[in-house]
PyMOL Python script that loads the backbone (N, CA, C, O; Angstrom):
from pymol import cmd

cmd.read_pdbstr("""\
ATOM      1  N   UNK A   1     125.342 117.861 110.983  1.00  0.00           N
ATOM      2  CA  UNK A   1     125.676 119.265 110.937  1.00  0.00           C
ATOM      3  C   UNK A   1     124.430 120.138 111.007  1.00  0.00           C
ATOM      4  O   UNK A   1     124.430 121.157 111.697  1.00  0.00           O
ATOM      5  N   UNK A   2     123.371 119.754 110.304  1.00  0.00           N
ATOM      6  CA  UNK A   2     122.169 120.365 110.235  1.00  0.00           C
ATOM      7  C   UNK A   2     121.844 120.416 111.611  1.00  0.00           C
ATOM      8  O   UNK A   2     122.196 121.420 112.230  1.00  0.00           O
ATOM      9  N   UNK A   3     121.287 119.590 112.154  1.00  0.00           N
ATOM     10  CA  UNK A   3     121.418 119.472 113.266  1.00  0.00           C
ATOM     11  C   UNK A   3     121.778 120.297 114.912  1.00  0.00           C
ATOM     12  O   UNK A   3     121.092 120.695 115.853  1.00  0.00           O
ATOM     13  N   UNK A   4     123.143 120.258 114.599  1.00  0.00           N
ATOM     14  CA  UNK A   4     123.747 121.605 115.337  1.00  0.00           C
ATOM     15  C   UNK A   4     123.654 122.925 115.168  1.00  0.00           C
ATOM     16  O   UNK A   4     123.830 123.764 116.051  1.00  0.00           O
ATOM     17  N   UNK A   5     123.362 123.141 113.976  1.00  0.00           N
ATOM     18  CA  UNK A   5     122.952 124.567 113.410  1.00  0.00           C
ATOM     19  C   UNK A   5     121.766 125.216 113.938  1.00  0.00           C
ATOM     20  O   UNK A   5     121.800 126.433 113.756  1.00  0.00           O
ATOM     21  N   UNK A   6     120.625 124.754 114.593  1.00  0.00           N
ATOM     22  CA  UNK A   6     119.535 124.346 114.763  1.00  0.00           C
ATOM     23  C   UNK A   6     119.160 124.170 116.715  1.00  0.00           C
ATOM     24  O   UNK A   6     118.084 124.287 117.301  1.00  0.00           O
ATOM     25  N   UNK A   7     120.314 123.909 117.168  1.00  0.00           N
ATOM     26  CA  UNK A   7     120.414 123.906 118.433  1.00  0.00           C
ATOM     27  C   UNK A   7     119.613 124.581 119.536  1.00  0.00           C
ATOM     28  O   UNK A   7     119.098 124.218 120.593  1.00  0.00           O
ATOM     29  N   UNK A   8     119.757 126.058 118.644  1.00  0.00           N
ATOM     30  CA  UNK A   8     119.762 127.169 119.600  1.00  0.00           C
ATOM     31  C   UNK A   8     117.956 127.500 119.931  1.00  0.00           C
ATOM     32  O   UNK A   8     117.505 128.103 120.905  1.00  0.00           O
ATOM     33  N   UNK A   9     117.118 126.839 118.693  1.00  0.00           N
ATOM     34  CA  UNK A   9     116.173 126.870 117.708  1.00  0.00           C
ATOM     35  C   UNK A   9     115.323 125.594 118.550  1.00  0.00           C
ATOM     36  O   UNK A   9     114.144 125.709 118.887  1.00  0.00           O
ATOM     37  N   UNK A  10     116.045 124.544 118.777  1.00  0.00           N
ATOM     38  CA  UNK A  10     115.312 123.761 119.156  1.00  0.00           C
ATOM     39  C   UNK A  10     115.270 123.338 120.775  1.00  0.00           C
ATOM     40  O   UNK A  10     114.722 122.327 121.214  1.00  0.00           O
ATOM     41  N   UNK A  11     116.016 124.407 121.600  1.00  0.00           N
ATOM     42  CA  UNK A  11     116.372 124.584 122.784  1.00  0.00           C
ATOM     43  C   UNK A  11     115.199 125.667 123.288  1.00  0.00           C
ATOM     44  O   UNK A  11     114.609 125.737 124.366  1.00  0.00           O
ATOM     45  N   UNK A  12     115.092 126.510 122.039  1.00  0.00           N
ATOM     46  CA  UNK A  12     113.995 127.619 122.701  1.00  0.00           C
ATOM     47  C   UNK A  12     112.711 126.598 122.521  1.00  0.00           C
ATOM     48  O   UNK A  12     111.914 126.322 123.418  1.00  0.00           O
ATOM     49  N   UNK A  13     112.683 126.108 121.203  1.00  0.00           N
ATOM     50  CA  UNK A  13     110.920 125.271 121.250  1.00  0.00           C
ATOM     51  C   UNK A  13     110.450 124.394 122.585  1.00  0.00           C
ATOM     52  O   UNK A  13     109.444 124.551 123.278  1.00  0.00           O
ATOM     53  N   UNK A  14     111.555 123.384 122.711  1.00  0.00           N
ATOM     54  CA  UNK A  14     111.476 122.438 124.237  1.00  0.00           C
ATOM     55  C   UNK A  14     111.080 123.872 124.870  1.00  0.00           C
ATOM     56  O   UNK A  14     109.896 124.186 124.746  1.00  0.00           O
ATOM     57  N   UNK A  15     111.980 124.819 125.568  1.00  0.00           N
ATOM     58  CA  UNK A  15     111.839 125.572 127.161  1.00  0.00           C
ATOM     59  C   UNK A  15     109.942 126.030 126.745  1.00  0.00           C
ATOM     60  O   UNK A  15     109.041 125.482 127.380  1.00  0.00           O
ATOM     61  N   UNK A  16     109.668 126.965 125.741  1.00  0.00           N
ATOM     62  CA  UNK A  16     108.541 127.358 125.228  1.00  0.00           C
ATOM     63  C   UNK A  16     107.615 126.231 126.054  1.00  0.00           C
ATOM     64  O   UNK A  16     107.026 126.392 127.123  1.00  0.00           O
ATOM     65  N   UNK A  17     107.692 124.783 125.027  1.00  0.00           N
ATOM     66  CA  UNK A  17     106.113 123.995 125.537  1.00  0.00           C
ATOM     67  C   UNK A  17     106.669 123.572 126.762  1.00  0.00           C
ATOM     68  O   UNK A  17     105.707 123.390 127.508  1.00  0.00           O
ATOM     69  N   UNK A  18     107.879 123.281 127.454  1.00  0.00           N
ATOM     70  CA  UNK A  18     107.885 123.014 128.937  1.00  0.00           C
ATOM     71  C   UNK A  18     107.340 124.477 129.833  1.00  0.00           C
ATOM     72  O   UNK A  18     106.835 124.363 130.950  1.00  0.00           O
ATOM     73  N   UNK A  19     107.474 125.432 129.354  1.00  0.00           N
ATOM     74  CA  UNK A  19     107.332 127.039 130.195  1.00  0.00           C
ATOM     75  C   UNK A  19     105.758 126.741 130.217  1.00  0.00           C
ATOM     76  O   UNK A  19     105.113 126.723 131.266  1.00  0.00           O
ATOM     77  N   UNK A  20     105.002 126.425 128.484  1.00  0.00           N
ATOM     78  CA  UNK A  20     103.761 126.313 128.617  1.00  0.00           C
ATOM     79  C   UNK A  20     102.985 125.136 129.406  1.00  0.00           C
ATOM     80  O   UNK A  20     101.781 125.186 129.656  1.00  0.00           O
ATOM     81  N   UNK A  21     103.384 124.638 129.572  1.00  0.00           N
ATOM     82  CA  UNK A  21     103.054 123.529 130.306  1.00  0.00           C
ATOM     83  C   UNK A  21     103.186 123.725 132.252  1.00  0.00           C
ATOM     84  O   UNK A  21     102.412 123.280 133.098  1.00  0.00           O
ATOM     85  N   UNK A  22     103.932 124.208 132.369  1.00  0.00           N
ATOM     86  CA  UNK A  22     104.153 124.984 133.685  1.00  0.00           C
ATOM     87  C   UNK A  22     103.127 126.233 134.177  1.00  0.00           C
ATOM     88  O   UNK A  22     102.522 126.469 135.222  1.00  0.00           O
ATOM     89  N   UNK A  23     103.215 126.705 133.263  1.00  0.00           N
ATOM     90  CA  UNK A  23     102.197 127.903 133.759  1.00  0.00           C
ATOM     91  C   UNK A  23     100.727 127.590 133.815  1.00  0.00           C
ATOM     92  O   UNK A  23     100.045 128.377 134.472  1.00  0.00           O
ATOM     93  N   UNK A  24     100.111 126.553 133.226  1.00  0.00           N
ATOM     94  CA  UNK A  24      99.177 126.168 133.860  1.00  0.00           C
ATOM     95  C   UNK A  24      98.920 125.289 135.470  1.00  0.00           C
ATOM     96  O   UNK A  24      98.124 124.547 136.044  1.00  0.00           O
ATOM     97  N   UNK A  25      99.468 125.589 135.546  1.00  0.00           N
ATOM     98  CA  UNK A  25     100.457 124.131 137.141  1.00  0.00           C
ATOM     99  C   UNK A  25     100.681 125.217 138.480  1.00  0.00           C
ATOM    100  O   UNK A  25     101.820 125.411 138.905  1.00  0.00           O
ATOM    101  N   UNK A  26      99.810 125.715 138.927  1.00  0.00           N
ATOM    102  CA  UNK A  26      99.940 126.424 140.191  1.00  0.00           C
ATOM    103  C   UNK A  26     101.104 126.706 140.447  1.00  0.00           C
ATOM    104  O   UNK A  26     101.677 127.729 140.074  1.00  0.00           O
ATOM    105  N   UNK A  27     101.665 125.645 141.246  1.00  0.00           N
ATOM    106  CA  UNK A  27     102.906 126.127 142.065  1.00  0.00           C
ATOM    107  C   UNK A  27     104.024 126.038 141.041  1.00  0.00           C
ATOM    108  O   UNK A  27     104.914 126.838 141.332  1.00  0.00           O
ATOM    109  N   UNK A  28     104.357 125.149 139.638  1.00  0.00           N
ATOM    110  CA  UNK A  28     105.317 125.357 139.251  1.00  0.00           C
ATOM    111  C   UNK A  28     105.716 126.538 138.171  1.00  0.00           C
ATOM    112  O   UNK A  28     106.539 126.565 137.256  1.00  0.00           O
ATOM    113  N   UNK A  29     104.633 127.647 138.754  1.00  0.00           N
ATOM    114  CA  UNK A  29     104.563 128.465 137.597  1.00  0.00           C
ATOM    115  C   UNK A  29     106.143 129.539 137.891  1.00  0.00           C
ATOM    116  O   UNK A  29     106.740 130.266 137.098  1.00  0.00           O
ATOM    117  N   UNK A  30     106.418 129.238 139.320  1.00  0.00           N
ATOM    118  CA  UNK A  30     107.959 129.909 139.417  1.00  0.00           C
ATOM    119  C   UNK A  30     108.693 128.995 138.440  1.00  0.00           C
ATOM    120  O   UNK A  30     109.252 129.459 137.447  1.00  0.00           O
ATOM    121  N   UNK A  31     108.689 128.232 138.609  1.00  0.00           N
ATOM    122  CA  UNK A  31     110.000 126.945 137.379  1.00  0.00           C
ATOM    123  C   UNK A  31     109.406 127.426 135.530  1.00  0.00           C
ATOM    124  O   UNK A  31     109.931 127.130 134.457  1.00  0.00           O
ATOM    125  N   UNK A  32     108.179 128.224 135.815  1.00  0.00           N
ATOM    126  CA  UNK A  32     107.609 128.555 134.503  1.00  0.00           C
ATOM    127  C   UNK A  32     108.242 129.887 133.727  1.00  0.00           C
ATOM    128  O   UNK A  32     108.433 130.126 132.535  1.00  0.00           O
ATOM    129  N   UNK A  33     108.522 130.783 135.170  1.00  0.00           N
ATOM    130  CA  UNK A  33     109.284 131.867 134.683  1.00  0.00           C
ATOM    131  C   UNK A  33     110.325 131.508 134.653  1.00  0.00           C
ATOM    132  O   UNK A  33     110.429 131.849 133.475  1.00  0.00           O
ATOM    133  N   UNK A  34     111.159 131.153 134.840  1.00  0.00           N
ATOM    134  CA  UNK A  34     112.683 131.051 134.498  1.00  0.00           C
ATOM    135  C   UNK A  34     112.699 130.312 133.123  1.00  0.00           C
ATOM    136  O   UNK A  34     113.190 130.861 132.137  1.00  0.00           O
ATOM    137  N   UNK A  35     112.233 129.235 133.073  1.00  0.00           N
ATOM    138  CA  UNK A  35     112.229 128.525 132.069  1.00  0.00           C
ATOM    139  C   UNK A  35     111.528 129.347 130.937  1.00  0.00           C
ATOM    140  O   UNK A  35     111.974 128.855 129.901  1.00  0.00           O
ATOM    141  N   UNK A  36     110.760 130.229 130.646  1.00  0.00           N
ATOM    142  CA  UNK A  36     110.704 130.825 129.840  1.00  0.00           C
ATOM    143  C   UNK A  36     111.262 132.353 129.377  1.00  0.00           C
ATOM    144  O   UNK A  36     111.340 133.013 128.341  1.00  0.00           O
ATOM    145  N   UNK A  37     111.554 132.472 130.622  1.00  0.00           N
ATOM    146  CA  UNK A  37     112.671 133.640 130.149  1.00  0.00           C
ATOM    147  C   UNK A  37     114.319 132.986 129.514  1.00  0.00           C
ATOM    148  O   UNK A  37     115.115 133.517 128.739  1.00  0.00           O
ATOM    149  N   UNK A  38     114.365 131.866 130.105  1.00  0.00           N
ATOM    150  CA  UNK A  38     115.613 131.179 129.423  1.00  0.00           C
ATOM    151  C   UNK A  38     114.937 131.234 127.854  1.00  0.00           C
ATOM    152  O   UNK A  38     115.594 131.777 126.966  1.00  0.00           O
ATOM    153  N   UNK A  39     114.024 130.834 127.647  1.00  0.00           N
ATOM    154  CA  UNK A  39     113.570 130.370 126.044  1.00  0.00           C
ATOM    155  C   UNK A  39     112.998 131.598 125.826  1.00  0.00           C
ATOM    156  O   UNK A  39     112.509 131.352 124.723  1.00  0.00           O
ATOM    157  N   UNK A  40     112.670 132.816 126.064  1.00  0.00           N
ATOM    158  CA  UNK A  40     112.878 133.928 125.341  1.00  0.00           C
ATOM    159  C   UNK A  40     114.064 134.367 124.900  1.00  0.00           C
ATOM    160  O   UNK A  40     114.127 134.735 123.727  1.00  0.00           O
ATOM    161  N   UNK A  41     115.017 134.411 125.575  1.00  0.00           N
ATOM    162  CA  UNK A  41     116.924 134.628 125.509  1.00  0.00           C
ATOM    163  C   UNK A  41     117.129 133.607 124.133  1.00  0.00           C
ATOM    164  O   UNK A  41     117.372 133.993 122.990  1.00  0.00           O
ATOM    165  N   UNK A  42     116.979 132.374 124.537  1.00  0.00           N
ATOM    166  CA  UNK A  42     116.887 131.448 123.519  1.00  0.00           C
ATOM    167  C   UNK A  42     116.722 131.383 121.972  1.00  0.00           C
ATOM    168  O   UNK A  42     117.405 130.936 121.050  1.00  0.00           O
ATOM    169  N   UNK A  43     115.454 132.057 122.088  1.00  0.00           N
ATOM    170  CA  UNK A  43     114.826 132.270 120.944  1.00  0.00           C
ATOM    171  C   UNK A  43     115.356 133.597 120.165  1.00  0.00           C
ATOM    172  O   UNK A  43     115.443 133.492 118.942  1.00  0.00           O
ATOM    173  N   UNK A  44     115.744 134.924 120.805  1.00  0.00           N
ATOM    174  CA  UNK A  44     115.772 135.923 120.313  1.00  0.00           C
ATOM    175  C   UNK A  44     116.884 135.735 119.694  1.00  0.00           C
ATOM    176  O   UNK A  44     117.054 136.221 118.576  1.00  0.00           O
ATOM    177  N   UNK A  45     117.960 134.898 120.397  1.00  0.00           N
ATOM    178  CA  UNK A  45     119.720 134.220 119.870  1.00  0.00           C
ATOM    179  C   UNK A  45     119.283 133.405 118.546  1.00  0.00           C
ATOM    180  O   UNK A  45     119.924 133.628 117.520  1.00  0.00           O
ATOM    181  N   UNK A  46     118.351 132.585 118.520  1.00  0.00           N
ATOM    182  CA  UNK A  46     117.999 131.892 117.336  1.00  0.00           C
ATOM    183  C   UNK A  46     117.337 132.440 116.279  1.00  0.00           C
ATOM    184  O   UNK A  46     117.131 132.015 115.141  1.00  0.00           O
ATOM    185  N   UNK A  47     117.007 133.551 116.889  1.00  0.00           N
ATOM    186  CA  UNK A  47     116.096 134.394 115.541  1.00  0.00           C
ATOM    187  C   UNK A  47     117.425 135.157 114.667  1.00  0.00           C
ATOM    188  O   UNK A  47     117.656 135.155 113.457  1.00  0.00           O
ATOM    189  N   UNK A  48     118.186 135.803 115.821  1.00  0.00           N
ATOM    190  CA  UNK A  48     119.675 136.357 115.197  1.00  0.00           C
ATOM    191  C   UNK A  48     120.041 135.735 114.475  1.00  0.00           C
ATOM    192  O   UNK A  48     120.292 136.155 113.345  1.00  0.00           O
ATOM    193  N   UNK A  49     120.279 134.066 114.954  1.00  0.00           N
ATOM    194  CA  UNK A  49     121.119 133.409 113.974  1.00  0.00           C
ATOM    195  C   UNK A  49     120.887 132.754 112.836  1.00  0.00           C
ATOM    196  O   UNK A  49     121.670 131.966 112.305  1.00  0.00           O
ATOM    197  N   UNK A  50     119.492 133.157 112.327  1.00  0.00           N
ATOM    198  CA  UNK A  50     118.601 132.892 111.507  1.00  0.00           C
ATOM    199  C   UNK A  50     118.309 131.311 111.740  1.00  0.00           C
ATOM    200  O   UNK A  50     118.338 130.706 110.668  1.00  0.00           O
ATOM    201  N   UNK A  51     118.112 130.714 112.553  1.00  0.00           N
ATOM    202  CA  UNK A  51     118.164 129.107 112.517  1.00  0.00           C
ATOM    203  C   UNK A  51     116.197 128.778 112.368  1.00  0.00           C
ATOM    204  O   UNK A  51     115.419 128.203 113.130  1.00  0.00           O
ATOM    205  N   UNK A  52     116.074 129.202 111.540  1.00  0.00           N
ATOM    206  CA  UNK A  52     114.444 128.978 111.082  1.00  0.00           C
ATOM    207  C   UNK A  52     113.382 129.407 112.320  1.00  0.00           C
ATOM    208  O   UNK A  52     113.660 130.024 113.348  1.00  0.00           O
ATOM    209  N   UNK A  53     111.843 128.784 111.811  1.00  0.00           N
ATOM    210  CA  UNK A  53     111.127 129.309 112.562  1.00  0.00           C
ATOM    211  C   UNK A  53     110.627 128.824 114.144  1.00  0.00           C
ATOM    212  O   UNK A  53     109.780 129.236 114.935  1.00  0.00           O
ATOM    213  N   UNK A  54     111.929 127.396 114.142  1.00  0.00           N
ATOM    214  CA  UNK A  54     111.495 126.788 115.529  1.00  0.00           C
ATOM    215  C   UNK A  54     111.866 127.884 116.469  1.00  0.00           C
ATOM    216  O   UNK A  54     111.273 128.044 117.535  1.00  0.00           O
ATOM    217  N   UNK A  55     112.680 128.506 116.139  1.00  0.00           N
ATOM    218  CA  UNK A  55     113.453 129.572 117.570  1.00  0.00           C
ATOM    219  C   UNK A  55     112.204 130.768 117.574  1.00  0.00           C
ATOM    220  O   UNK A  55     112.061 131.361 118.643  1.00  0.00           O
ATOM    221  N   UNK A  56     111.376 131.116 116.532  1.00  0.00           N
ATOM    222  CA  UNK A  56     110.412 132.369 116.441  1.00  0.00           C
ATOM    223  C   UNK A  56     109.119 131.209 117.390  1.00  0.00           C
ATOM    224  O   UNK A  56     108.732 131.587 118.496  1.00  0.00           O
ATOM    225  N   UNK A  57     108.670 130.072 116.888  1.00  0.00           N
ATOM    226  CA  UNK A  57     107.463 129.413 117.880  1.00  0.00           C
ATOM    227  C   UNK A  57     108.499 129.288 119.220  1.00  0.00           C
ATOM    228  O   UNK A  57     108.194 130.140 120.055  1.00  0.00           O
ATOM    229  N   UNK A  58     109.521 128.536 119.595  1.00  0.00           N
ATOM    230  CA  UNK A  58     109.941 128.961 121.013  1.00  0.00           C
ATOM    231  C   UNK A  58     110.177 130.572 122.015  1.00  0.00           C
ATOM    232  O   UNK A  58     110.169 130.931 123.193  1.00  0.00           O
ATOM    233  N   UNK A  59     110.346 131.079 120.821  1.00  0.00           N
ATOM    234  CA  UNK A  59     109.531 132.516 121.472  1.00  0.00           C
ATOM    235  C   UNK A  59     108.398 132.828 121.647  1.00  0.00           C
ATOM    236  O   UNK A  59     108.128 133.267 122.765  1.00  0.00           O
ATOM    237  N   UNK A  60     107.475 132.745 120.790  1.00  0.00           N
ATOM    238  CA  UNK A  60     106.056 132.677 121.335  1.00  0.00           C
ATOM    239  C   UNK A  60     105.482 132.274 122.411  1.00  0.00           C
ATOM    240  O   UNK A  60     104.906 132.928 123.281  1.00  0.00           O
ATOM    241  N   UNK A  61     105.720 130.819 122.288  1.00  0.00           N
ATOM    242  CA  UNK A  61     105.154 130.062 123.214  1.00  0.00           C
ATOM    243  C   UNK A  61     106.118 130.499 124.735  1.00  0.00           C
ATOM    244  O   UNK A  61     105.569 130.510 125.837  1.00  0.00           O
ATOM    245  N   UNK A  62     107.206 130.748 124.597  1.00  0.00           N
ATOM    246  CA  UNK A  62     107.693 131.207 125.953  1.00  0.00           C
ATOM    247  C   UNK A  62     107.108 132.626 126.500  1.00  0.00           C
ATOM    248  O   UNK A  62     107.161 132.820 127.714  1.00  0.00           O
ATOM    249  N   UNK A  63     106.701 133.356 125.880  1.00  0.00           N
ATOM    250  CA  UNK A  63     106.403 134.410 125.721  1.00  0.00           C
ATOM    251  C   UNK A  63     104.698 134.372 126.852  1.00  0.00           C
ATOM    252  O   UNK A  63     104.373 134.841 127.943  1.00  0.00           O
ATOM    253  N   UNK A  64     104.059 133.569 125.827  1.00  0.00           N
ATOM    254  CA  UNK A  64     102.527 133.389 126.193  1.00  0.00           C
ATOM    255  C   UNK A  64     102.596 132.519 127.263  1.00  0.00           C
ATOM    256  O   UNK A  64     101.557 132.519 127.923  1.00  0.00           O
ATOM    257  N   UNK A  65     103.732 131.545 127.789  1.00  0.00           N
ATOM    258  CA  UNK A  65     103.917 131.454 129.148  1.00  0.00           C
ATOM    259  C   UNK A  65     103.880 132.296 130.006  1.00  0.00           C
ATOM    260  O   UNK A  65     102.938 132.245 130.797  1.00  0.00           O
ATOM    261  N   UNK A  66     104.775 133.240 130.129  1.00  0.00           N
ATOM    262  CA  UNK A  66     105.273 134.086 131.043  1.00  0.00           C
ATOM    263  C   UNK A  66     103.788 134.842 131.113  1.00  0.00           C
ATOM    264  O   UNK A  66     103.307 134.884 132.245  1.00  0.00           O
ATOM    265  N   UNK A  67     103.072 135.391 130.136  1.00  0.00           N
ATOM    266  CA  UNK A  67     102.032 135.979 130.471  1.00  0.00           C
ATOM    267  C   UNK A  67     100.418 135.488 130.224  1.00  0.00           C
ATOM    268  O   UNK A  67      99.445 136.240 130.277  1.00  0.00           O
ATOM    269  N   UNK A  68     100.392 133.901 129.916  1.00  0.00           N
ATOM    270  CA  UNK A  68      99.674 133.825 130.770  1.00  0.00           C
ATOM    271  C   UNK A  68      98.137 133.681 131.904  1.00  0.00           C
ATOM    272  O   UNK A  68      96.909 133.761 131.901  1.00  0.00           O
ATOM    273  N   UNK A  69      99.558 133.368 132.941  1.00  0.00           N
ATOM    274  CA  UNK A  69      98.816 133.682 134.558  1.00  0.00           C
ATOM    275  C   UNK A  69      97.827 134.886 134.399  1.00  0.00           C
ATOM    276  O   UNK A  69      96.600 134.802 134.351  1.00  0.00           O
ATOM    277  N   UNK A  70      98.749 136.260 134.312  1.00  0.00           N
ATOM    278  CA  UNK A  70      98.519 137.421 134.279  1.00  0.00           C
ATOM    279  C   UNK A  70      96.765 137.467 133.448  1.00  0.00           C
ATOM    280  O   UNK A  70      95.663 137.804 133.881  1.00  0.00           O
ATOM    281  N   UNK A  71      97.235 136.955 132.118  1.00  0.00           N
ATOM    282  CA  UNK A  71      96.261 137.424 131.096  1.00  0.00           C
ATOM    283  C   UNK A  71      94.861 136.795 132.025  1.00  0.00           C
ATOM    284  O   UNK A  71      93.972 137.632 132.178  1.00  0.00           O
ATOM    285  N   UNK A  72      94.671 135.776 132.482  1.00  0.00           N
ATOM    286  CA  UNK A  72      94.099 134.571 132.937  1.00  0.00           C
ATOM    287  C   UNK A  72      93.560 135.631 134.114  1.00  0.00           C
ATOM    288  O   UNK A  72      92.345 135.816 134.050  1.00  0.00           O
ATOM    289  N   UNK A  73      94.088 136.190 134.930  1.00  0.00           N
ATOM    290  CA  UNK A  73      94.009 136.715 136.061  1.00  0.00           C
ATOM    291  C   UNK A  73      93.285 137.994 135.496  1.00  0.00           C
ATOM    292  O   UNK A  73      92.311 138.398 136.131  1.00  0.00           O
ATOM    293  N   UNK A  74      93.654 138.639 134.408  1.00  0.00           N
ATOM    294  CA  UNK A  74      92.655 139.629 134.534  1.00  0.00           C
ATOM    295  C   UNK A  74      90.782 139.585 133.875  1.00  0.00           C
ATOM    296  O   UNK A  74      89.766 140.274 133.966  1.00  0.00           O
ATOM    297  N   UNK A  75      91.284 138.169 133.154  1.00  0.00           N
ATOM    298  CA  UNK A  75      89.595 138.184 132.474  1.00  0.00           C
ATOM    299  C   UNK A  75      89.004 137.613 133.463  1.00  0.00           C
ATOM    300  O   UNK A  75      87.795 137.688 133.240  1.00  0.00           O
ATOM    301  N   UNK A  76      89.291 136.838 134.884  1.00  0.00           N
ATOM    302  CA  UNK A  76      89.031 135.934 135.721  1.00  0.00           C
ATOM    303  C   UNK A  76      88.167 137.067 136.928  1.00  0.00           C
ATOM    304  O   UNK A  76      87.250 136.733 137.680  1.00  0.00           O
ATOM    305  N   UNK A  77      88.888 138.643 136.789  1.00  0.00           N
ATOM    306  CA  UNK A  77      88.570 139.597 137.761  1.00  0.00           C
ATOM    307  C   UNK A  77      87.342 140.424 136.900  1.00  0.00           C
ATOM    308  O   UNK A  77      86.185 140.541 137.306  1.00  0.00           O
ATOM    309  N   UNK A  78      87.952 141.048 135.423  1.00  0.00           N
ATOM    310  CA  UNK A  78      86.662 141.012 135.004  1.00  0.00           C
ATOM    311  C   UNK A  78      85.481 140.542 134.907  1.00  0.00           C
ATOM    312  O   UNK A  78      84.447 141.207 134.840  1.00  0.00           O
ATOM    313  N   UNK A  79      85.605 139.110 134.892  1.00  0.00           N
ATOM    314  CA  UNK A  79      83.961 138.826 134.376  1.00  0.00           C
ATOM    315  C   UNK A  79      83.692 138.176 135.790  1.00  0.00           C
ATOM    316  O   UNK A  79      82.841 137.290 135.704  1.00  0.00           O
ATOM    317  N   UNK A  80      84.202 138.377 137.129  1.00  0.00           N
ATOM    318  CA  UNK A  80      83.814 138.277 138.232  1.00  0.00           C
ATOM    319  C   UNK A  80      83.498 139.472 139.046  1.00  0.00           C
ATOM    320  O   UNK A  80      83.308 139.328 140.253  1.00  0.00           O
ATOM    321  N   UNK A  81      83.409 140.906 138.365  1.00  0.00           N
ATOM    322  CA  UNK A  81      84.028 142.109 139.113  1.00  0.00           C
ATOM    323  C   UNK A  81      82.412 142.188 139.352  1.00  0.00           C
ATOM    324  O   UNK A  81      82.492 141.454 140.337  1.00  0.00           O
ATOM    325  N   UNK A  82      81.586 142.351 139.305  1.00  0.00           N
ATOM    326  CA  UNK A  82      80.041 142.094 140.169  1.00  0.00           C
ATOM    327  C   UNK A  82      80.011 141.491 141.616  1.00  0.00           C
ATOM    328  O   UNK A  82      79.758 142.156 142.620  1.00  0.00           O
ATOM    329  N   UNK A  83      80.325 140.037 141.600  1.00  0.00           N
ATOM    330  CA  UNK A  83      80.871 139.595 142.396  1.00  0.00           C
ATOM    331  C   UNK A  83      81.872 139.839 143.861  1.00  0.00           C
ATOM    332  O   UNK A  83      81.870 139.609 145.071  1.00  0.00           O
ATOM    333  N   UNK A  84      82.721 140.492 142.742  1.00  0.00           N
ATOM    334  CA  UNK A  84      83.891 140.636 143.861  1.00  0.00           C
ATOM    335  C   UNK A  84      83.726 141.849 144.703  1.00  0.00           C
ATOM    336  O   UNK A  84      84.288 141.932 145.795  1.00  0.00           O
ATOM    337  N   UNK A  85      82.800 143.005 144.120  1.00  0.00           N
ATOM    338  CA  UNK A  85      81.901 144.485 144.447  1.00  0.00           C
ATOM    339  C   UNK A  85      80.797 144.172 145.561  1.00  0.00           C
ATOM    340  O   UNK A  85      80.500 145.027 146.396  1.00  0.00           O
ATOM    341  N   UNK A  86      80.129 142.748 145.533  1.00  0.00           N
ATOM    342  CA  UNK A  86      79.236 142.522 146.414  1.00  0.00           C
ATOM    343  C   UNK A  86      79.833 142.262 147.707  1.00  0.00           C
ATOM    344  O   UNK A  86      79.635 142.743 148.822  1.00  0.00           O
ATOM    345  N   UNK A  87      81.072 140.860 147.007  1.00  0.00           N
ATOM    346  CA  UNK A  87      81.739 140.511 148.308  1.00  0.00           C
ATOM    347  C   UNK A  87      82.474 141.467 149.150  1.00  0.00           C
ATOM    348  O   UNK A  87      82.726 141.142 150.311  1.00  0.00           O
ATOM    349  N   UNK A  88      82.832 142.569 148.710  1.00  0.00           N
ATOM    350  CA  UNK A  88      83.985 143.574 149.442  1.00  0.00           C
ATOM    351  C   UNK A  88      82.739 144.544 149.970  1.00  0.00           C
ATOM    352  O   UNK A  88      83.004 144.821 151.139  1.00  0.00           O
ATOM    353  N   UNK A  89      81.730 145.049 149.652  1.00  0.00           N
ATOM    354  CA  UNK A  89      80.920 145.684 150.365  1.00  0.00           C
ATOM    355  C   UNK A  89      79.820 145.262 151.513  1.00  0.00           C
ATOM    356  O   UNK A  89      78.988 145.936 152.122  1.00  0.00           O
ATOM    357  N   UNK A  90      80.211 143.665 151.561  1.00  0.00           N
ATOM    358  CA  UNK A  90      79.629 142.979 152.747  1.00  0.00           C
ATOM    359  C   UNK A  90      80.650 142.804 153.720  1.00  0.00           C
ATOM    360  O   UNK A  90      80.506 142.566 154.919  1.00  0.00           O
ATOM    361  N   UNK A  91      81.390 142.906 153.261  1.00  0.00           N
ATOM    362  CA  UNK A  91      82.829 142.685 154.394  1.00  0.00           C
ATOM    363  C   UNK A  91      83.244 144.081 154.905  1.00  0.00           C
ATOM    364  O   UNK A  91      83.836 144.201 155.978  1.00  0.00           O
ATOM    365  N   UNK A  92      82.977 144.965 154.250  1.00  0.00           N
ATOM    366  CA  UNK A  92      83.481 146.235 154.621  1.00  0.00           C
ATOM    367  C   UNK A  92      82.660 147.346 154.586  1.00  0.00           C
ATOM    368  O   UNK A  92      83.101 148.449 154.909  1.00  0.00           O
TER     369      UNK A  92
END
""", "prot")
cmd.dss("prot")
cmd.show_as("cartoon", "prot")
cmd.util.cbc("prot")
cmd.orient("prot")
């Protein structure tokens, strides 16, 4: 019974470290968004239903999936933006 109670809780944790696990993975980072927007949905249903704190870490971690690429992408432009100023003013 415990168990089932718990479902909703331990459905968001799996999608979370599978979402996280995806978004480092180039191409499967599309299978990364879905899968973590499923385990955000997931999680926010498990937080409702009070089923402890696995459904609040499967939100997180789905969460910090989805963003990330993004986050990754902008410190990657920052601390290259010298760089990327040289390269675009030799090209153009």
């Amino acid at each position: 019974m415990e168990q089932q109670k718990k479902s909703l809780a331990i459905a968001a944790l799996v999608l979370g470290i599978v979402s996280l696990v995806f978004s480092f993975m180039g191409l499967l980072y599309i299978l990364a968004i879905i899968t973590s927007i499923v385990g955000i949905v997931l999680g926010i249903m498990a937080i409702a239903k009070k089923q402890g704190a696995m459904g609040v870490v499967g939100l997180i971690l789905s969460a910090v999936a989805l963003l990330w690429p993004w986050i990754y992408g902008l410190i990657f432009v920052a601390a290259n933006a010298d760089e990327i100023n040289t390269m675009m003013n030799q090209y153009y």
